[in-house]
DRENNUPA-429829 format. One line per field, with one value per residue: residue in three letters; x, y, z of N, C-alpha, C in turn. Coordinates in steps of 0.001 Angstrom, whole numbers, plus 500000, padded with zeros to 6 digits. Atoms other than C-alpha are relative to their C-alpha. Example, Ala and Ser with C-alpha at 12.3 -4.5 7.8 and 13.67 -1.06 7.14 Angstrom:
2
r [ALA;SER] .
nu [500890;499180] .
nv [498810;498810] .
nw [500000;499940] .
cau [512300;513670] .
cav [495500;498940] .
caw [507800;507140] .
cu [500900;499230] .
cv [501200;501090] .
cw [500000;500730] .
***
This chain:
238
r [UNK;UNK;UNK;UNK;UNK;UNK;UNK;UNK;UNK;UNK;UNK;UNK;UNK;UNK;UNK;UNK;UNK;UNK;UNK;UNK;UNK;UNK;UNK;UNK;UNK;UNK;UNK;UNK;UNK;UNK;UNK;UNK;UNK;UNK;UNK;UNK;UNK;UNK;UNK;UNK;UNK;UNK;UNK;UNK;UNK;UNK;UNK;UNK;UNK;UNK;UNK;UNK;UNK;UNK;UNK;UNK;UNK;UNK;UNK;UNK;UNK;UNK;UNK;UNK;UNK;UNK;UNK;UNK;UNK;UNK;UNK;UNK;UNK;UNK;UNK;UNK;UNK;UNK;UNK;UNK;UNK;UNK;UNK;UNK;UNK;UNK;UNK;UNK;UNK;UNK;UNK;UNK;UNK;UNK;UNK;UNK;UNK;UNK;UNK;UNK;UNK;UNK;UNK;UNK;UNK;UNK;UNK;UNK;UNK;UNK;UNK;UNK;UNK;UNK;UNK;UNK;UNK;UNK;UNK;UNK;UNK;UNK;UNK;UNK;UNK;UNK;UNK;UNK;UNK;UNK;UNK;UNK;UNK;UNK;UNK;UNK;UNK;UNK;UNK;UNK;UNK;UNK;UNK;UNK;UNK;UNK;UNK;UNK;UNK;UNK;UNK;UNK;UNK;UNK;UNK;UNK;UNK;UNK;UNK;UNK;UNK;UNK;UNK;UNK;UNK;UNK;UNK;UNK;UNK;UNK;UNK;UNK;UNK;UNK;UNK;UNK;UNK;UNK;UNK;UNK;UNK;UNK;UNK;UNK;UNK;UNK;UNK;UNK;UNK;UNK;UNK;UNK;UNK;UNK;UNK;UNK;UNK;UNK;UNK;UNK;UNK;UNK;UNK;UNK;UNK;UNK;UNK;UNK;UNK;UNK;UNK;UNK;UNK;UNK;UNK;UNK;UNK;UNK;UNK;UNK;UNK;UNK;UNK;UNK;UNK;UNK;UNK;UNK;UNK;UNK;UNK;UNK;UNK;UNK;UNK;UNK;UNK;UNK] .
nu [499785;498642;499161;499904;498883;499328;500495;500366;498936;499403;500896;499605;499019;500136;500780;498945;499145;500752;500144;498431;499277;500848;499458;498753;498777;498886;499976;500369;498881;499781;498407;498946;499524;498799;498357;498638;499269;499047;498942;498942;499064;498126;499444;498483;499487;500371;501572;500324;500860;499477;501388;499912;499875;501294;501782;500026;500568;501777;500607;499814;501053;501596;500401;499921;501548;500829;499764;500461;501181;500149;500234;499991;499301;500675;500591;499193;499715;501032;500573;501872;500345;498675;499898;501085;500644;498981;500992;501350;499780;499329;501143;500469;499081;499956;501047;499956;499456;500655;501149;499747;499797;501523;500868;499687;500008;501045;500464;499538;500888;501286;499306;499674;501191;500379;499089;500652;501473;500232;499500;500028;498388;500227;499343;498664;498675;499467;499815;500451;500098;501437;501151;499732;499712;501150;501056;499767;499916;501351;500089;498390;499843;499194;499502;499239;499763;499763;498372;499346;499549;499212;498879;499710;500317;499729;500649;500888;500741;500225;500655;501624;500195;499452;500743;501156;500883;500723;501534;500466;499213;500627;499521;498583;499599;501003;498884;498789;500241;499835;498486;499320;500990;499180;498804;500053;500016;498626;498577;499862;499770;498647;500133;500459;498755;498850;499875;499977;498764;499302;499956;499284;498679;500398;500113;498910;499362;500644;499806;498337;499927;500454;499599;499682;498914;500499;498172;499792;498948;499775;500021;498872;500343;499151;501033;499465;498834;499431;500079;500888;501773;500170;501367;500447;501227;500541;500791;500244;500657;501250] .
nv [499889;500935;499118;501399;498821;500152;499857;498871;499459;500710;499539;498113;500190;500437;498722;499015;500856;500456;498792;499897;500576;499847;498453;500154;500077;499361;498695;499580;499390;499377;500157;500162;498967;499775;500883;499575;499174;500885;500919;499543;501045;500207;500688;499679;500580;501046;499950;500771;499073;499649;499248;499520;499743;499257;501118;500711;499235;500233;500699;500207;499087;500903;500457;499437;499655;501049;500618;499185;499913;501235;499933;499061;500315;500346;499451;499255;500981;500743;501413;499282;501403;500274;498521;500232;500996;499872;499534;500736;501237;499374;499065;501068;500281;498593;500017;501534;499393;499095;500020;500617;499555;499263;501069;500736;498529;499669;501434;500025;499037;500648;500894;499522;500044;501276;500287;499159;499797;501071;500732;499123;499539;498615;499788;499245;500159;501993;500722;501004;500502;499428;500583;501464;500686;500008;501003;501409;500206;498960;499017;499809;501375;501159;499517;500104;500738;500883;499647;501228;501331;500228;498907;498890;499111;498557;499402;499751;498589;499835;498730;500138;499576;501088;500992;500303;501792;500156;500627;501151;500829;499520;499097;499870;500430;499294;498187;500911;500312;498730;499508;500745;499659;498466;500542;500385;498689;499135;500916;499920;498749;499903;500785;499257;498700;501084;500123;498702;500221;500862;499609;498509;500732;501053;499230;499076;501039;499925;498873;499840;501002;499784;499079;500620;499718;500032;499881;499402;500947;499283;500690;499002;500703;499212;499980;499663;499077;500375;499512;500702;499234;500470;500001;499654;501306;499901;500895;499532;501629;499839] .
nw [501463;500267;501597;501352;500385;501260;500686;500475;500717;501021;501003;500727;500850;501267;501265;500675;500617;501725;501379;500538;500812;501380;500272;500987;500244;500357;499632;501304;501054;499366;498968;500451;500113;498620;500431;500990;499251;498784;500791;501109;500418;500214;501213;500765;501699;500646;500252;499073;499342;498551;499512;499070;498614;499565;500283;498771;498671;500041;499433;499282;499666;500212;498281;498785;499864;499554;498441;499181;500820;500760;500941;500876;501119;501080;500917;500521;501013;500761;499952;499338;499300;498884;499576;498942;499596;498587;499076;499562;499135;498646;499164;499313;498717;498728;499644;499087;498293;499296;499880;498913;499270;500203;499157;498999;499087;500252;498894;498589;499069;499460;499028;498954;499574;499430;499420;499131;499350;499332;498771;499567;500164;500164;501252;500209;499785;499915;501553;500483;498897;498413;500916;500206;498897;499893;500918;499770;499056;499854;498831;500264;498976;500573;500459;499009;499300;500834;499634;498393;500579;501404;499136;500751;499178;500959;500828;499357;500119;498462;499896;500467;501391;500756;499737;500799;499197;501218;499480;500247;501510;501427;500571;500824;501131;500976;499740;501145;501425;500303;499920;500594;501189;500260;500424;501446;501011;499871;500501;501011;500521;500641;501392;501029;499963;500530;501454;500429;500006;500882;501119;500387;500811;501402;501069;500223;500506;501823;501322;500871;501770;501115;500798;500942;500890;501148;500823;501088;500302;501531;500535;501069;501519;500861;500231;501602;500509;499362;498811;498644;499109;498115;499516;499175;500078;498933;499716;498670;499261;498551] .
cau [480456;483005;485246;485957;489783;491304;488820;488428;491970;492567;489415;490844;494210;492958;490705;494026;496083;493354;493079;497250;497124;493974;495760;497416;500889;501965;502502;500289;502324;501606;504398;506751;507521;508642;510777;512652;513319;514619;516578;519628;522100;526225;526980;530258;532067;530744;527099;527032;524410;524794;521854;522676;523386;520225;517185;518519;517653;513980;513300;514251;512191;508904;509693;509666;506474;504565;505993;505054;501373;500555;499802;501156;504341;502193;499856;502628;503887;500416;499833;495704;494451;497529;497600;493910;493842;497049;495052;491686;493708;495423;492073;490085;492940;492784;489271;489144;492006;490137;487206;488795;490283;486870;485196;488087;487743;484365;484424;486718;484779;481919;484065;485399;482084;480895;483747;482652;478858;479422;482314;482706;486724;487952;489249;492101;495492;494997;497175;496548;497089;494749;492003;493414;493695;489934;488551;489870;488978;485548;486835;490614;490261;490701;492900;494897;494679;495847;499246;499724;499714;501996;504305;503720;503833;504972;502150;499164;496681;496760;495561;491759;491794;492607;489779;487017;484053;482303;478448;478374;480465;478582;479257;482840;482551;480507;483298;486146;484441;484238;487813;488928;486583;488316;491770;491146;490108;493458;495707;493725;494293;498146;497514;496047;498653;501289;499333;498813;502744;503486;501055;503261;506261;504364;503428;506645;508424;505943;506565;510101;509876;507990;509589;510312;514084;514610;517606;518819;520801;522544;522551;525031;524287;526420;523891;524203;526975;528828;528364;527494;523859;523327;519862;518850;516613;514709;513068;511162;510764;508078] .
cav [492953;490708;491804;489594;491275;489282;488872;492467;493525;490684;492002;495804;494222;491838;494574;496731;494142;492985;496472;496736;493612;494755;498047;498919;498326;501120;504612;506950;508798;512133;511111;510654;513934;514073;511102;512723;515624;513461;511619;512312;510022;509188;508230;506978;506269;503082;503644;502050;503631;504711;505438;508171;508659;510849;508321;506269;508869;508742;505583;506586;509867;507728;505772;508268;509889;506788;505868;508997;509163;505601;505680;508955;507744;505989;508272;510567;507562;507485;504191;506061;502372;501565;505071;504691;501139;501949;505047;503394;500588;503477;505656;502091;500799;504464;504008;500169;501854;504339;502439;499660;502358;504098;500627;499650;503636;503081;499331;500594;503419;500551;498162;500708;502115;498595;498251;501514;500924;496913;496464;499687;500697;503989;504619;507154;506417;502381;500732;498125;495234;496646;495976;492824;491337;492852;490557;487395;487773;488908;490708;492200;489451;486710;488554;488920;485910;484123;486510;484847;481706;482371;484675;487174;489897;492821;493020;492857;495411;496943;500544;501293;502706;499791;497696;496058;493497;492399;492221;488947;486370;486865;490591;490469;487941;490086;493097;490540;489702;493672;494133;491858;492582;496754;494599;492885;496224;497845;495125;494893;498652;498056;495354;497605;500515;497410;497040;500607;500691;497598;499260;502501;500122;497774;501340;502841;499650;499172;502597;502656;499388;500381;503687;502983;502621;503794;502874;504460;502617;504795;502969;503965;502754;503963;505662;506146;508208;506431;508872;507849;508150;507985;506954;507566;504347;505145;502052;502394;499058;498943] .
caw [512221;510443;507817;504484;504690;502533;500388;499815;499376;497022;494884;494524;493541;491018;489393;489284;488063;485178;483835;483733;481599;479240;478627;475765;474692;472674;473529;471360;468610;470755;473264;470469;470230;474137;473669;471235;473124;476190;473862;472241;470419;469751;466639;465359;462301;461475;461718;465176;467711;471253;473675;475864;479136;479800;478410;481239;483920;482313;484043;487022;486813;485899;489173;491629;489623;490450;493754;494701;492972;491644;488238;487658;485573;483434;482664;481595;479315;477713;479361;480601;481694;483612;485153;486528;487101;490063;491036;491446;493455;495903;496404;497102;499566;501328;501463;503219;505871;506602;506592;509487;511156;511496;512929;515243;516972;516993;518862;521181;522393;522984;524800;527285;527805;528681;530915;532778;533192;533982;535771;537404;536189;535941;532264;532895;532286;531659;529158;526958;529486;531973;528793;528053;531957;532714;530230;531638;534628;536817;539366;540315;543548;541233;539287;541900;543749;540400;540482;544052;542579;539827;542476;539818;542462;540205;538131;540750;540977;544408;543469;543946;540818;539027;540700;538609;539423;536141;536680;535080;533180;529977;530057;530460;527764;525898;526392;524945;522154;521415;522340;520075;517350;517323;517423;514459;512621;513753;512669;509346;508894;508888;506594;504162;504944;503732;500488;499873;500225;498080;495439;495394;494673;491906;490031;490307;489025;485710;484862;484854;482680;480608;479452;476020;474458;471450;469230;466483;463719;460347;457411;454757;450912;447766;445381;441429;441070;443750;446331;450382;451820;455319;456468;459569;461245;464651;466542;469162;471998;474414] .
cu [501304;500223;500376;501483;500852;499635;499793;501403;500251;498992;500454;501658;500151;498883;500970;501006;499294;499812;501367;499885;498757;500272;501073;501317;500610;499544;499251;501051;499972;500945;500932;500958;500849;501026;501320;500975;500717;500922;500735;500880;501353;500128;501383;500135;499065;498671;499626;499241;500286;499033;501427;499895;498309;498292;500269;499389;498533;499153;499822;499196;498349;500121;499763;498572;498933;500145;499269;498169;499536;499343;500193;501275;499311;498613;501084;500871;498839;498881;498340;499515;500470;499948;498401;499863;501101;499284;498796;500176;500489;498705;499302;500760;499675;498994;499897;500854;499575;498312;500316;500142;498788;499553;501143;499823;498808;499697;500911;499525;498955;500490;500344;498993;499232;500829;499383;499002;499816;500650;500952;501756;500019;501207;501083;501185;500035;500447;499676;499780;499233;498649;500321;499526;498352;499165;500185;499656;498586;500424;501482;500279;500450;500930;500930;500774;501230;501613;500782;500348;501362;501681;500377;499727;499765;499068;498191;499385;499627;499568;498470;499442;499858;498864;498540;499427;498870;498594;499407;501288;499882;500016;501315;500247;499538;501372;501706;500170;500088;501268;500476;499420;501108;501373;500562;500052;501548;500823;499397;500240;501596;500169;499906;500656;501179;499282;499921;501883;500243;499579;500679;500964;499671;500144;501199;500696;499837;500261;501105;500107;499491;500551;501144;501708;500100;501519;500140;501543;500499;500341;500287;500000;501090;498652;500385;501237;501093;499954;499223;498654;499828;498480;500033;498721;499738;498774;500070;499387;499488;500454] .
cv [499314;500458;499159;501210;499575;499906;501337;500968;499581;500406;501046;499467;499318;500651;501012;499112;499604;501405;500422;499136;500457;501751;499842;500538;500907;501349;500914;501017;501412;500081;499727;500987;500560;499161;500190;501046;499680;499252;500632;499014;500827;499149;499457;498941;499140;499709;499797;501141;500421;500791;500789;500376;500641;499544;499289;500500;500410;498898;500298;501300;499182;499303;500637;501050;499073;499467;501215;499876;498475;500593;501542;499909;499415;500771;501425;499129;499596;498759;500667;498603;499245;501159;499665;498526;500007;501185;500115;499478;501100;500712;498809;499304;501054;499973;498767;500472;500241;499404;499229;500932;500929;498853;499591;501309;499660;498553;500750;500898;498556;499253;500409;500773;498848;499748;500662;499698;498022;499469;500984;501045;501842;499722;500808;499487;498579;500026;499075;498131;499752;499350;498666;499049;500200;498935;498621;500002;500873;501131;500229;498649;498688;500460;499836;499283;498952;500537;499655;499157;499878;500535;501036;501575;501354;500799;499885;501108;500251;501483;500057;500368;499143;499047;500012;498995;500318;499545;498653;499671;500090;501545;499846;499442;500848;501462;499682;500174;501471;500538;499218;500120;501814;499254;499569;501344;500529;498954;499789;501383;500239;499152;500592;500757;499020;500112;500819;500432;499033;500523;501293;499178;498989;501370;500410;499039;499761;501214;499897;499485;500061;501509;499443;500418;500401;500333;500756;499235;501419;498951;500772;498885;501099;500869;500040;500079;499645;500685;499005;500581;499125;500160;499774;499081;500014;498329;500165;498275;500575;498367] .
cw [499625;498707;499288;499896;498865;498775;498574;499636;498908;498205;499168;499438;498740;498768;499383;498999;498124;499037;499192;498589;498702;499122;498815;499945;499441;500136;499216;499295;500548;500785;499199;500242;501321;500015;499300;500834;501340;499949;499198;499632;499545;498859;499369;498845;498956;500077;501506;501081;501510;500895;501160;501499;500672;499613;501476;501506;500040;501076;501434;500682;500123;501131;500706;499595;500681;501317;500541;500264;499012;498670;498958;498521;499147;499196;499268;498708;499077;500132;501151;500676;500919;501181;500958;500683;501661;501084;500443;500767;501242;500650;501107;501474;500644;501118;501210;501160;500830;500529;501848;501296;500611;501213;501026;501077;501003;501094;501329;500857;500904;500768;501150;501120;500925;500906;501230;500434;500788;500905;500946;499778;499739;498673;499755;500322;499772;498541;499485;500682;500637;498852;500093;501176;500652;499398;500235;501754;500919;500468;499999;501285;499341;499446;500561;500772;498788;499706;501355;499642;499682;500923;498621;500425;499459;499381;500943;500102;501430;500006;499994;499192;498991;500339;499153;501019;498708;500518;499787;499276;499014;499563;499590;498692;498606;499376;499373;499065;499230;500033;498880;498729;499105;500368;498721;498986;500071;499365;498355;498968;499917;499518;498614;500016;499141;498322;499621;499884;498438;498075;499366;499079;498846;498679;499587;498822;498572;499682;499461;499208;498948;498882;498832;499250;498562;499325;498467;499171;498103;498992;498789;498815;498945;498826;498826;499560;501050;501824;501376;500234;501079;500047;501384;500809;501620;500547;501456;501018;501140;500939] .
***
């Protein structure tokens, strides 16, 4: 079985990515009302505005919702389309992990099996190596003879534990191609652990940026009778 890996990561990221950008832009007027209360302003003299210290520590809450939980800072910002389209992309990634890691378990049972019934090895205690060096080779005699050569004495197999003899050329090759098959799966399952990662840090990132500033400007007019009037002018940027 052959895996389309890049194919299939690049699919679940550009389905998350296209719903980010078809998502809308402004917060609904329900979340105003928390903004306010997270927000407080500094006013002085001359009308001039002054965001507070404590909006700033919003962003930095909305990151660490979403790093944690993709798309949960944004659905707490309203942004619902954003919010599922990060946790659609983390379940799907989980899924594809779990799916590799599933099929490379699953080849390597069959490979070592095949190992056992064709070229008679005993499966306890071998490390990775021992798989590897079986498959190039029929028997541990050549095996062997070919660390003579090399005067690679060290790593010779002189236990009778350790001794193989492949029933044919075309199995071992057969028992390769299976080893290497549940290799592939494992190395594309910390592929996919990497983008399941990178999408923690994409969500976290858009939320923070996106939590909306919101300035406040006073605006002082004389009125009739000369007296001051202070207005009061909230704008909110996405």
């Amino acid at each position: 079985m052959k895996f389309k890996f890049v194919h299939i990561i690049s699919l679940i990221l550009l389905l998350s990515f296209a719903n980010i950008l078809v998502a809308e832009d402004i917060v609904p007027f329900n979340n105003l009302d928390q903004f306010s209360k997270d927000m407080s302003f500094i006013r002085d003299r001359y009308g001039k505005d002054k965001k507070d210290a404590k909006k700033r520590g919003d962003g930095f809450k909305y990151f660490m919702r979403s790093f944690l939980v993709p798309g949960w800072g944004e659905y707490k910002l309203g942004r619902k389309k954003e919010a599922a389209a990060f946790f659609i992309t983390e379940v799907s990634l989980i899924a594809v992990a779990a799916g590799f890691k599933y099929y490379s378990g699953i080849r390597e049972d069959d490979y070592k099996e095949l190992a056992v019934l064709q070229a008679g090895i005993n499966p306890s205690g071998k490390d990775d190596r021992y798989w590897i060096d079986i498959a190039n080779y029929d028997n541990v005699e050549d095996y062997n003879a070919q660390r003579n050569i090399n005067r690679d004495y060290e790593n010779r197999y002189d236990d009778p534990s350790d001794f193989w003899d492949w029933s044919s050329t075309s199995t071992r090759k057969d028992y390769d191609d299976i080893r290497i098959s549940s290799e592939d799966g494992n190395t594309r399952f910390y592929y996919t652990i990497g983008a399941i990662v990178l999408n923690h840090f994409v969500s976290a990132i858009n939320a923070s940026y996106k939590v909306p500033v919101i300035q406040t400007e006073i605006i002082q007019s004389l009125d009739t009778s000369g007296d001051i009037q202070n207005k009061l002018q909230l704008t909110y940027k996405f």
